[in-house]
Structures are given as structure tokens and as C-alpha cells.
C-alpha positions as CSV (number, residue, x, y, z in Angstrom):
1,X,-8.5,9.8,4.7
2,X,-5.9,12.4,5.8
3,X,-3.8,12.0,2.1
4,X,-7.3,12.2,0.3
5,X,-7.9,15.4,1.9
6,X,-5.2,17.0,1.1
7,X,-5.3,15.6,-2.0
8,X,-8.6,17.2,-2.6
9,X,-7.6,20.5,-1.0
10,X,-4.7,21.1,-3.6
11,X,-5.9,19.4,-6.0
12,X,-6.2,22.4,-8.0
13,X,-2.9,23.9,-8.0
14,X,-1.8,20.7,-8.9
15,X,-4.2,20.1,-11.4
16,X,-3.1,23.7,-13.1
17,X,0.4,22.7,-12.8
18,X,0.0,19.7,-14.6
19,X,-2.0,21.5,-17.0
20,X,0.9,23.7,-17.6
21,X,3.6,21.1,-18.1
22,X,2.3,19.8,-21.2
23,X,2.1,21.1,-24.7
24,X,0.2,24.1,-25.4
25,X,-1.7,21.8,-28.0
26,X,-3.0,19.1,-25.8
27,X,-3.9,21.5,-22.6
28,X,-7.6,21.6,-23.0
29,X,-7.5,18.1,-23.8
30,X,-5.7,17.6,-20.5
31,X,-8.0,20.0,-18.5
32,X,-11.2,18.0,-20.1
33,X,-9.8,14.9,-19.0
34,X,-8.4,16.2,-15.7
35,X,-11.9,17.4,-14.8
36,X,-13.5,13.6,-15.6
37,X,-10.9,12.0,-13.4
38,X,-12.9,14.8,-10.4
39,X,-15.8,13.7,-11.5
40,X,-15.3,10.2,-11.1
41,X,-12.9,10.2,-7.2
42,X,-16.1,12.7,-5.8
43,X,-18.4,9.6,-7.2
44,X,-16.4,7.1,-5.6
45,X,-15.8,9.5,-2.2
46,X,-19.3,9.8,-1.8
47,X,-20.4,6.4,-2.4
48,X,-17.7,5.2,0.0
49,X,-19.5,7.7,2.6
50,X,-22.6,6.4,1.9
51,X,-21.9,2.6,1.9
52,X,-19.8,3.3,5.2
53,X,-22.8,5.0,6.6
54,X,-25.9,2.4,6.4
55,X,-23.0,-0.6,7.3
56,X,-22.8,1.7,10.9
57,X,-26.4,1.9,11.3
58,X,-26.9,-1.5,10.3
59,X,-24.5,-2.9,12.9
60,X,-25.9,-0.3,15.3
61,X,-29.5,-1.5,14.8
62,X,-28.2,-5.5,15.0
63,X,-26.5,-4.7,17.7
64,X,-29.2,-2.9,19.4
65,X,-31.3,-5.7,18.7
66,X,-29.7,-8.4,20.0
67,X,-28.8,-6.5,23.4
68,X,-24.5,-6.0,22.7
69,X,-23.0,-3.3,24.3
């Protein structure tokens, strides 16, 4: 969690770095791309939250149910 956010903090300077180090030809093709590989971590981040978040309150809620500490 701590690498992934400061991967996501810098992520653009290093994405504009990147950006820079290739052809002057291919560099929108590398942004447009660049920007998809965003697109798709934020998807997976958030579904990682979301799937971490009902297995809590489903253990919370079994647990409460059967009477654990």
C-alpha cells in the first residue's frame, strides 16, 4: 500500500518523463496508452477497496452473529 501510493503520487512526473524519453513521433501514442494503463490500476485499486470492504463487514456481521470477540 505504501509503494502504490507513492506510486500514484508521482506518477505524473514519471509518466511525463517517460513521455519525454521516447521519439517525438510515438509521444502521443505513448501518452494515450500511458493514460489507459491509469485507467485500468484506479479500476483495479478501487475494486480491491471495495472487495476488501464487504469481506470486513461480512466477517464483522459472522462474527457478531455467532458471539466471537
Amino acid at each position: 500500500p505504501i509503494a502504490g501510493f507513492f506510486l500514484m503520487r508521482d506518477f505524473p512526473s514519471i509518466r511525463a518523463r517517460a513521455i519525454a524519453l521516447c521519439p517525438e513521433n510515438y509521444q502521443a501514442e505513448v501518452d494515450r496508452v500511458s493514460l489507459q494503463v491509469v485507467e485500468v490500476f484506479s479500476d483495479y485499486l478501487r475494486g480491491l477497496a471495495r472487495i476488501c470492504t464487504l469481506y470486513a463487514l461480512t466477517s464483522f456481521a459472522m462474527f457478531w452473529l455467532l458471539g466471537l470477540n
